[in-house]
Residue, then its C-alpha position, 0 to 999 in steps of 0.5 A: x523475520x527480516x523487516x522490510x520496512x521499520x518505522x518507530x517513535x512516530x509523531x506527525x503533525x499537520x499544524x497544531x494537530x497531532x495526528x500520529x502519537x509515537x506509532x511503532x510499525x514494521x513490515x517483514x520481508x514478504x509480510x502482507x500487512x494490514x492497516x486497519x481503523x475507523x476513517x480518521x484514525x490516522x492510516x493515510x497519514x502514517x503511510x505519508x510518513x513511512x513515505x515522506x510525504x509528510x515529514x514526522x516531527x520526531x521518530x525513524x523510519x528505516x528501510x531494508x537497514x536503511x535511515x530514510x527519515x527525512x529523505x524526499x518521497x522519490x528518493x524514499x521510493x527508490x528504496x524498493x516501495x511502491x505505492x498505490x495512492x488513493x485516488x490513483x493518481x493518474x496523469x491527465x496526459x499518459x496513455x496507458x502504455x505511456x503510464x506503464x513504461x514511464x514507471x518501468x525501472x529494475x528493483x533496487x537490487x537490480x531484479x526486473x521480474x515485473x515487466x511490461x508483458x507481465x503486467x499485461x498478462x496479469x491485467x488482460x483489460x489494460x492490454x485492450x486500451x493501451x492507447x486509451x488515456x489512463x484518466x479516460x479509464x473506469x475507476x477499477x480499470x484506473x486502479x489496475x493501472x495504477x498497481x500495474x504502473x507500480x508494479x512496473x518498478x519492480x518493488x520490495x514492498x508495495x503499499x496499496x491505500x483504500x484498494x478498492x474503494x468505490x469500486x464495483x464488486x466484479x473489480x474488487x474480486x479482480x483487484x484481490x485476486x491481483x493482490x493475492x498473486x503479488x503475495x504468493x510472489x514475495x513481494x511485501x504488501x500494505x492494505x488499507x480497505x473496508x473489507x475486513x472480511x477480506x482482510x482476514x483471509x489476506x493479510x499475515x498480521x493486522x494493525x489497527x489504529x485509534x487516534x493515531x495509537x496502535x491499539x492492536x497487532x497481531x495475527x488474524x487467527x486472534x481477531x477472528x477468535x475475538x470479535x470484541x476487539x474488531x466490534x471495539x474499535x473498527x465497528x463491526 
């Protein structure tokens, strides 16, 4: 399988801590991957070093055969990826309509299958407040709009962080029922939730991290077959 994203050797650091210790992470074309491990393992800060956002000290991460390590996250970006940040990230003075058409770009190789009508067929409740302001929105109708907005740039691989969380159960079906149109159209996904259930279901390869370490990666059917290693090192 082509990959999509690349990533090898990492090692992050914030400050004295080493966080990532020489994590190796791949996502092939399509490839709906998900990123598991107990809080503090080191999840978010791998996905802000695919991005970025935060700089490893030493490793590559490549994207579609390219070498981004190093690049600023908006040019990181422009490589084909989305991301869904925890949080949401939403801005204190766009509109809904104003987020959704700010982010509206052709994908890199000029595919601009993800429109504005599009993203408002897939989510009804954003169509009835587009003048509303997206901070003014409940946290799942924010979270809708925030993987409308990046949907909006039409993008190889979209990676969502902490996809539903704190949301109430009716808005997580909804966001997983969303999640897995994204899927069926081709377009690459990274996971991070405490829905391990759902995960399992999803997802077309898991990795887990411990302490900055991948300790597992490997298809579902494994981890359903062995509980050990969920019981070992998520929890469960």
């Amino acid at each position: 399988m082509e990959n999509v994203l690349d990533a090898s050797g990492l090692h992050t650091y914030y400050g004295a801590s080493h966080i990532l210790h020489g994590v190796d992470f791949r996502v092939g074309r399509g490839e709906t991957v998900a990123l598991m491990g107990r809080n503090g393992m080191g999840k978010s800060t791998l996905l802000k070093s695919l991005l970025g956002i935060v700089s490893p000290r030493r490793g590559k991460v490549v994207v579609r055969g390219r070498d981004v390590t190093g690049l600023e996250t908006s040019a990181v970006i422009r490589h084909g990826i989305a991301y869904v940040p925890e949080g949401r990230g939403m801005f204190h003075n766009l509109s809904v309509r104003e987020h959704l058409v700010m982010a509206a770009r052709k994908g890199w190789d000029g595919r601009a299958d993800w429109t504005y009508e599009r993203v408002l067929e897939t989510f009804p409740r954003l169509a009835e407040r587009l003048d509303n302001m997206g901070t003014h929105l409940s946290g799942g109708e924010q979270q809708m709009l925030s993987i409308g907005r990046a949907l909006m740039t039409n993008p190889d691989l979209l990676i969502l962080d902490e996809a539903t969380e704190g949301l109430a159960p009716l808005i997580r079906r909804e966001i997983w029922r969303v999640v897995r149109h994204v899927k069926d159209t081709g377009i690459a996904t990274i996971v991070v939730d405490k829905n391990v259930g759902v995960l399992l279901d999803l997802a077309d390869r898991h990795v887990i991290l411990v302490k900055g370490e991948v300790v597992f990666d490997g298809g579902p059917q494994q981890l359903k077959s062995d509980s050990s290693i969920l019981e070992r090192h998520i929890g469960l």
